[in-house]
KOLFIVO-365851 format. One record per residue (C-alpha): x, z negated, y negated. Coordinates in steps of 0.1 Angstrom, whole numbers, plus 5000, padded with zeros to 4 digits. Example, Ala and Ser with C-alpha at 12.3 -4.5 7.8 and 13.67 -1.06 7.14 Angstrom:
512349225045 513749295011 
This chain:
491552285451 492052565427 488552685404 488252935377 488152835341 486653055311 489253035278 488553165244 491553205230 492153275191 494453645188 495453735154 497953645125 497853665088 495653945083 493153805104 491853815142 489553685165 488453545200 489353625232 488053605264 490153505297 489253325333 491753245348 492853015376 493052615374 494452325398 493051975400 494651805372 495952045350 495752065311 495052295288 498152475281 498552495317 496352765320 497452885285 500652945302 499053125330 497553335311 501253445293 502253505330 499253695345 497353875314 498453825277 502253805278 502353815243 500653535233 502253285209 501552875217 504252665202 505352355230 508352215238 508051895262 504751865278 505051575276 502351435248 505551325231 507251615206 503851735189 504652075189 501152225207 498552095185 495552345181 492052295182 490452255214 486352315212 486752185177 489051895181 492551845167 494051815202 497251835216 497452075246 499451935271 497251605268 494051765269 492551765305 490652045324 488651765337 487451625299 485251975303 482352105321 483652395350 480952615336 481652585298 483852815282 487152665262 487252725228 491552735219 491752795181 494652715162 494952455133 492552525109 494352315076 497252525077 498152905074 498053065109 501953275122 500553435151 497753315174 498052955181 500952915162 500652755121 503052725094 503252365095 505852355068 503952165044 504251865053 507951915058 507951975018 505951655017 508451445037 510751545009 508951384986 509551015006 511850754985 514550725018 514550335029 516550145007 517849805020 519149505004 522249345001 523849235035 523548855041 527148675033 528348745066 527349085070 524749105084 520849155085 518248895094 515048945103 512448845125 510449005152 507148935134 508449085104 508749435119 506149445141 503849625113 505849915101 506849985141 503750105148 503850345128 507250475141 505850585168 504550895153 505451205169 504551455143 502051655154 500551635122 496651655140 496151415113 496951615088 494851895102 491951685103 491551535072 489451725048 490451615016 493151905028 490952085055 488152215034 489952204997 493052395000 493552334960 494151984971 497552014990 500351974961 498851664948 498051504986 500551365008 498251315040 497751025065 501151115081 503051045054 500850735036 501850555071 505150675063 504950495029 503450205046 506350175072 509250145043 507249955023 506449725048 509649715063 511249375058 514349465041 513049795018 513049684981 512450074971 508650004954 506850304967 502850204956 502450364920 504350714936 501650694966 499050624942 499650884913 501551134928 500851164965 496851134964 496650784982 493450714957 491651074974 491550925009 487850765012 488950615046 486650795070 489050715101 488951125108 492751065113 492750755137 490150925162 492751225166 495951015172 497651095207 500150785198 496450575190 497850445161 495550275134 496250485107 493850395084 492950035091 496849915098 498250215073 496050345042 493750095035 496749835031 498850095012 495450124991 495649764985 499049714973 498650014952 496049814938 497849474936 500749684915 498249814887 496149474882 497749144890 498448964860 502548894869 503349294875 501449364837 503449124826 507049164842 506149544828 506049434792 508949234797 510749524811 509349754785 510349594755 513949484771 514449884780 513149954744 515049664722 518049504741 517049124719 517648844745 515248664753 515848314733 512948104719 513648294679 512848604695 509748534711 508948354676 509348674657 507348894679 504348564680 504548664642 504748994641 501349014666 499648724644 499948974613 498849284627 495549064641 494848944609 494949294600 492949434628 491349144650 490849374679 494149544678 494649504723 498249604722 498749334690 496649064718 499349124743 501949104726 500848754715 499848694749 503248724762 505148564733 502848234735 503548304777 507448294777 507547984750 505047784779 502447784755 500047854775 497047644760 497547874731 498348174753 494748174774 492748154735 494848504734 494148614770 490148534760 489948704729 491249024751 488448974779 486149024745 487549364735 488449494772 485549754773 483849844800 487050044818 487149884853 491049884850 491249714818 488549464826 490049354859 493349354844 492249084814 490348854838 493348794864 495648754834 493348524822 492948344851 496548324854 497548204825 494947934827 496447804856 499947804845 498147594818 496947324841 500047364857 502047264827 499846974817 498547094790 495047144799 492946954828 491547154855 487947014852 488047164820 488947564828 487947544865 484547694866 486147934836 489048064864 486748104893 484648314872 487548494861 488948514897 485548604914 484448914881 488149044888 487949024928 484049204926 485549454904 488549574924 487049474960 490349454985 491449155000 495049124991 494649174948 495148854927 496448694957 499248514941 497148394916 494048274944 497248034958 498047914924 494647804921 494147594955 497947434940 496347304909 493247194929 495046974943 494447184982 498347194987 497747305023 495647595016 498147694984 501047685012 499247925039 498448175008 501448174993 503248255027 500148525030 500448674995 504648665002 504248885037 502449185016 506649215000 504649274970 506749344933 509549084926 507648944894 504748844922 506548744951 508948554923 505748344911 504448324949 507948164960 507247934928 503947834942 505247794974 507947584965 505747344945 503747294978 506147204999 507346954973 503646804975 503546855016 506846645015 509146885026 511846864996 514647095009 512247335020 511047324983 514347384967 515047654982 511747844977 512347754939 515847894941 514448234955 511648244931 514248164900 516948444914 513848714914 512848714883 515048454860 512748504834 508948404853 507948114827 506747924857 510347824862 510747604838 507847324844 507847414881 511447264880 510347014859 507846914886 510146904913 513146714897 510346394895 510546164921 506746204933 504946534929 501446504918 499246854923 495846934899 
């Protein structure tokens, strides 16, 4: 049974315009550009909508429908009252073309800016392995169909137009979050979201999510874990550390033999004697003591830093996972007993973990902890957890390490070895690997 339905329909470009009024003609069931179409046919045949399928499944006829970020053909006569008028307005974040129609070709500029998927080497034969479970994160967010609603809706973009070069949008952060997800990716994509595409300016309000036609969880399944890894990168104790490494290797190719960690334990002792509060003097030390397994020696260093961290939230939270870390690698090693340092670490663990507030940072090191305390079980299931976030190689290298000396406890040997084999081939140079091996090459493991 046909019915007559009032449309207000946004006419103008550029320059500027304004609403107009049609009735025209509905059926049972239709949608909204239905009777957009009708009215091309019957009264405006110069009005621009953009649409291609019809379909809810190319995202070309986004607009605004009574407000909402909507797409057209999805939107049902029957979602309104018959004696309301419908609002049609095109997309407010972005410059209007002609009528309903935007220029939508920002975000095309921002899908430039998206490191392509890089994969790793082919397994010996050939081939890629991977497992269902693996992928089933990143292929939610495949299903994206670019009709960029999400972009229109968020107002870190919507109502501060200053904001677009620095801010990628939620339909490119779940882009991020696929390839970094994505089981094979090694391209590192979490300092690039973070400082250069705005990640840190979306405050998670789920605008986004609620205008999804594909319903897909872009915040809770997409940004917020994005947020977290970003956050995992700048403060977990093995990336700062792998960094240094990798900072003074790019800056003085010295190999890395015993002598040479001496000299630069040296050099760092002298400038602290001449300024006791020297922080870059403290890591320095830190990592020289770290890389000759002096670790005892290496957590006095990692203290003295917690003293003269200041009151920045970075550098705070930074000093007390390293600290914590280096602790356990301490216990680890034998050189100090957990009873000793244990309420110290969860102090450490729990400031650090307050500070930065996500579930995911320090991770690696929470596992570590349950392995020296003797809770081999628990070390096992986070290891595995901390290993599934394919977090930077210096972390999943000391998670694999972790792991491996779990499974040697749990009994399960081979297991072990090979855990320890992909934790050595990561990052040869994680000073875990040494007494980690040590631990496993005796005939009975014993853990805390």
């Amino acid at each position: 049974m046909s019915y007559d339905v009032r449309l207000r329909v946004w006419r103008g470009d550029a320059s500027g315009g304004g609403l107009q009024d049609f009735t025209v003609e509905a059926e049972e069931g239709e949608v909204v550009l239905d009777v957009l179409h009708r009215v091309q046919a019957t009264q405006a045949g110069d009005l621009a909508v953009r649409w291609n399928c019809k379909a809810g499944k190319c995202g070309s006829c986004s607009a605004e429908v009574n407000g909402m970020p909507r797409l057209m053909c999805m939107s049902r006569l029957s979602l309104f009252d018959r004696d309301e008028a419908i609002t049609v307005t095109p997309m407010r974040t972005f410059p209007v073309i002609r009528d309903l129609v935007t220029d939508v070709s920002f975000n095309y500029e921002q899908a430039k800016q998206v490191p392509a998927f890089r994969p790793r080497p082919r397994d010996k034969d050939g081939t890629y392995r991977m497992q269902q479970q693996d992928v089933e994160r990143s292929q939610e967010f495949r299903k994206c169909i670019e009709c960029f609603l999400c972009q229109d809706t968020c107002h870190v973009i919507r109502d501060h137009e200053e904001n677009k070069p620095a801010f990628a949008g939620p339909r490119f952060f779940i882009r991020y979050a696929e390839l970094d997800m994505h089981p094979l990716d090694t391209h590192d994509r979490r300092a690039l979201a973070q400082e250069q595409r705005g990640l840190g300016m979306c405050n998670i309000t789920k605008c986004c999510t609620e205008v999804c036609p594909e319903n897909i969880k872009i915040t809770d399944n997409g940004i917020i874990p994005m947020k977290e890894r970003a956050v995992d990168a700048k403060y977990d104790p093995l990336v700062w550390l792998g960094s240094k490494i990798g900072r003074r290797q790019d800056a003085e190719p010295v190999a890395t033999q015993p002598g040479d960690w001496g000299r630069q334990e040296q050099s760092a002792k002298a400038r602290l004697e001449r300024k006791p509060k020297d922080r870059e003097a403290l890591e320095s030390l830190e990592q020289a003591l770290v890389q000759q397994e002096r670790f005892a020696e290496a957590a006095d260093a990692t203290r003295r830093s917690l003293d003269v961290a200041g009151r920045s939230r970075s550098a705070r939270t930074r000093a007390l996972g390293n600290h914590a870390w280096t602790l356990l690698c301490a216990v680890e090693a034998g050189q100090l007993s957990l009873e000793s340092v244990r309420s110290e670490v969860a102090s450490a663990l729990g400031q650090a973990q307050e500070l930065v507030g996500t579930g995911t940072t320090l991770a690696g090191t929470q596992a570590l902890f349950q392995l020296v305390s003797g809770h081999v079980a628990d070390a096992e299931r986070e290891a595995r957890d901390a290993l599934s976030w394919e977090r930077s190689t210096q972390e999943r290298s000391d998670d694999r390490l972790t792991l491996a000396r779990a499974l040697d406890a749990l009994g399960r040997s081979d297991e072990a070895r090979g855990a320890f084999d992909e934790g050595r081939a990561l990052w040869p140079e994680n000073p875990r690997v040494a007494p980690v091996r040590r631990s496993l090459e005796k005939p009975t493991t014993t853990v805390g």
